[in-house]
Residue, then its C-alpha position, 0 to 999 in steps of 0.5 A: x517532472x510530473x504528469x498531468x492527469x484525466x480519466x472517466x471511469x464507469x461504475x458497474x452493476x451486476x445483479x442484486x442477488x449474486x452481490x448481496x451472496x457475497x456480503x457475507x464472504x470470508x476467505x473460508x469461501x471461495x471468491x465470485x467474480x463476473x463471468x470473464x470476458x475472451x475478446x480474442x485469442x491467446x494474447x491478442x494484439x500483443x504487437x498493438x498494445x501500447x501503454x501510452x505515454x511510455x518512454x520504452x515498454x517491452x511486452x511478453x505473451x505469457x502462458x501465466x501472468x501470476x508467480x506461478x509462471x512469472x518467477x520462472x519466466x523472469x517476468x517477476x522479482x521476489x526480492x521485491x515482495x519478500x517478508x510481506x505475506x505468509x510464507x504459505x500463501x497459495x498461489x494461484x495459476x491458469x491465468x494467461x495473458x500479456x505482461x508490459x514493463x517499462x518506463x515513463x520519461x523520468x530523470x532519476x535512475x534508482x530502479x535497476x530492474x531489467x538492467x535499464x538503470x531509470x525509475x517509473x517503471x511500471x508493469x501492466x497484466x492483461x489477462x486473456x480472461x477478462x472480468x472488465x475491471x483494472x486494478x491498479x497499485x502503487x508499491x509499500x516502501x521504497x520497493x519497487x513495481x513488483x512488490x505487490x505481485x503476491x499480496x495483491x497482483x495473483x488474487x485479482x489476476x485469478x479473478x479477472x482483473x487486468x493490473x497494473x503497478x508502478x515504482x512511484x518515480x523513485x526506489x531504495x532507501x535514499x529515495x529522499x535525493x530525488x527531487x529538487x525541495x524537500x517532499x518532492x520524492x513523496x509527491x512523485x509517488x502521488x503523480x506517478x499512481x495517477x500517471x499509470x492509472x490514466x495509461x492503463x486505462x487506456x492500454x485497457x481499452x486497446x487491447x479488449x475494444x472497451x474501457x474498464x468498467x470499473x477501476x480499483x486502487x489498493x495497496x498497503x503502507x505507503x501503497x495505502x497512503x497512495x490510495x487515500x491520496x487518489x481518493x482525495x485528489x482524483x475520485x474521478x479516475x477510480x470507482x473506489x480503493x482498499x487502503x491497506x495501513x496507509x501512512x498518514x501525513x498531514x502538516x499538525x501530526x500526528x506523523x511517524x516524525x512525532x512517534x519514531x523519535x520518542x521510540x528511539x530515546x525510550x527503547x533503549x531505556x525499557x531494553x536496559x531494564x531496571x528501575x526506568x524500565x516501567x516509566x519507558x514502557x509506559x512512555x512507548x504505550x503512550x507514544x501510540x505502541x500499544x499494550x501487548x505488542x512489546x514483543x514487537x519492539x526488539x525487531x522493530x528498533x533494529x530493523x525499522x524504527x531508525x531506518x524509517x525515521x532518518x530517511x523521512x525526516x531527511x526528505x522532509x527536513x534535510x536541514x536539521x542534519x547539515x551536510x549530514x546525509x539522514x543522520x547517524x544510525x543508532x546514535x544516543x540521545x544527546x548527540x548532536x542532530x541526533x534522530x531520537x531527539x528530533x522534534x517535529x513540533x519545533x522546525x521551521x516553518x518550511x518542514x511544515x511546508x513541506x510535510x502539507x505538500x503530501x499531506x492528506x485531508x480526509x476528503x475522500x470522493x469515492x468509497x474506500x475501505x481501510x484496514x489495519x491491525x490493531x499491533x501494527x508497531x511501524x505506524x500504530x494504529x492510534x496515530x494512523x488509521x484511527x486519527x484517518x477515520x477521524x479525518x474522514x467523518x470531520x469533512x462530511x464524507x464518513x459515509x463513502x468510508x469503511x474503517x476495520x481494525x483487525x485485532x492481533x495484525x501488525x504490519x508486515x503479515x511474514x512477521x505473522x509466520x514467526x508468532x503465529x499464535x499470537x500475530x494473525x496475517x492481513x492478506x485474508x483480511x485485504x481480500x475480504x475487504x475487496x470483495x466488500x467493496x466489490x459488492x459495495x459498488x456492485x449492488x449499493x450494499x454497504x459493507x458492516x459498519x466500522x469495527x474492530x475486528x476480533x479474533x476468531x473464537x478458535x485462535x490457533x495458527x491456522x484459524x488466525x492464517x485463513x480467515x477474515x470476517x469483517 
């Protein structure tokens, strides 16, 4: 069962000069924000505050909403954001306010957070100090509303922001049983994002006596894919979003369904060495994995290239196993049903049907930024961002984009903290881009040009962890 949706942002303006000073912002400098806002007290109308349309919420006074406070308060889970920024991340403080977790009516029951056993939960932060704009996320992976607490939720909070997540309608790795057609999960995620940004908008305006100003989608990996999907399908609930490697769906590929199925019959080859070893490597770069990144490959034929392959494709083609249940991990090439020889090309025509149902066309209608680092071996970067970049110019709307590929960024930024001399984290990267967007929408300054970004002249573990420069 999915939401229906309506909304009316506002942009906003402040003056010209403070936003053309942070055209040049990197994150060696501190950010600037708008003067908050304190309507009222230490967590005023806690007892009035409701996010509408809510099955059950509880809210909390609390004397800090970022990590700071929230891990020790309960009011956080860090299984949820492990391994998704540098291990040295700073961590903000001072930012007191009112914390709201719940749920929206919904039938699945994969989220245990809060020991409530039901899926959409959401949690909204609103800070005593207030900058006038929301921020709202969709979460990466199959995790759940709290896994954007430290890449995304501590910096905007520090900055203002009131916040808000949600799980997307469903969590874990069998994600794919919710639903009753294949795709369905995936679109839930989409419908879940605008259900929350609506509500939150409204929960917004209870609590400080006016709508945002201004409200902003981020997020990374399928939280990307999120953004991009917002941005094509509601640009009027959003002033504009930072996709963070979004996943790319769309009904004639490229998707992870064409990729991950070559890198599954090849890997083993290269691993193997020999005398196949060259042709397999080559066979992986011309896949999309690029040259350079085959120190990735071990780690994420173990941990993610399976994983993410079977449980995809059982969403989208449950048929193409029988009764099986997302195949046969690590099975050779040659098995029957096997994941390594899946060929997305050669389905029935209902996969398709189903991979259009969340696909993405390039029509965005409102300003976005896109970031991605150029190592990214998950979704790499020539069968993702690059083809989404494509996708936008070929619809007329390129000049609402921004697209930097960040050299030496792979997809999981703890990844970065294991070879730091040789993989740079993109969290520095996340926050530039949003402060460009921030002076974008600001001043009508459009931030540089789409580029690869390099890697800073002095390339050394902490150059690489601390800066951004588009």
């Amino acid at each position: 069962m999915r939401p229906t949706v309506r909304s009316l942002p506002r942009s906003w303006r402040r003056s010209a000069p403070a936003a053309l000073a942070l055209a040049a912002l990197t994150l060696t400098q501190a950010p600037v924000t708008a003067a908050p806002a304190n309507p009222g007290g230490h967590c005023e109308r806690l007892t009035e505050v409701r996010v509408p349309g809510a099955q059950h919420q509880r809210s909390a006074c609390l004397d800090e909403l970022t990590t700071a406070g929230t891990i020790a308060s309960g009011h956080t889970d860090p299984a949820d954001w492990a391994g998704l920024t540098p291990k040295d991340l700073a961590v903000p403080s001072g930012v007191p306010g009112i914390q709201i977790d719940g749920y929206f009516p919904d039938t699945s029951t994969t989220n245990t957070n809060h020991g409530w056993g039901h899926d959409a939960q959401f949690v909204v932060r609103l800070p005593d100090r207030w900058n006038g704009g929301l921020v709202v996320a969709g979460t990466p992976g199959n995790r759940e509303q709290y896994a954007n607490d430290r890449a995304v939720a501590d910096w905007v909070l520090s900055r203002g922001y009131a916040y808000a997540a949600t799980d997307k309608g469903n969590t874990g790795l069998a994600f794919y049983r919710d639903g009753r057609t294949p795709g369905d999960a995936v679109a839930e995620w989409n419908d879940r994002l605008t259900q929350l940004t609506r509500a939150a908008r409204a929960t917004v305006a209870r609590r400080y006596d006016r709508p945002p100003s201004h409200t902003l989608v981020t997020g990374m990996s399928n939280g990307g894919y999120l953004v991009r999907w917002q941005l094509e399908n509601h640009p009027e609930l959003y002033d504009g979003g930072v996709d963070w490697e979004g996943t790319l769906w769309r009904s004639d590929g490229p998707t992870l369904l064409d990729f991950l199925p070559e890198a599954l019959r090849t890997y083993p080859v290269y691993a193997a060495g020999g005398e196949g070893a060259g042709k397999a490597r080559q066979a992986l770069h011309a896949a999309g994995f690029p040259a350079g990144s085959e120190f990735l490959w071990p780690y994420h034929h173990k941990v993610y290239w399976d994983l993410t392959q079977r449980v995809y494709r059982e969403e989208l083609d449950p048929g193409y196993d029988g009764p099986t249940e997302a195949g046969t991990p690590f099975c050779a090439t040659g098995t029957p049903a096997c994941d390594a020889d899946y060929d997305y090309a050669s389905r029935p025509a209902d996969v398709t049907r189903a991979v259009k149902k969340i696909g993405l066309t390039g029509r965005i209608g409102k300003p976005l930024i896109t970031l991605h680092g150029t190592l990214d071996v998950l979704l790499p970067i020539s069968q993702d961002s690059d083809v989404y970049a494509r996708m936008v110019r070929q619809t007329g709307r390129g000049h609402l984009h921004r697209y930097y590929r960040i050299e030496g960024g792979t997809h999981t930024d703890a990844l970065a903290d294991t070879y730091p001399d040789r993989l740079r984290p993109l969290t520095p990267c996340h926050r530039t881009a949003f402060t460009a967007l921030e002076v974008w929408l600001e001043s009508g300054q459009r931030p540089p040009a789409s580029r690869t970004v390099g890697l800073p002249a002095r390339t050394g573990a902490e150059t690489l962890a601390n800066s951004c420069s588009l």
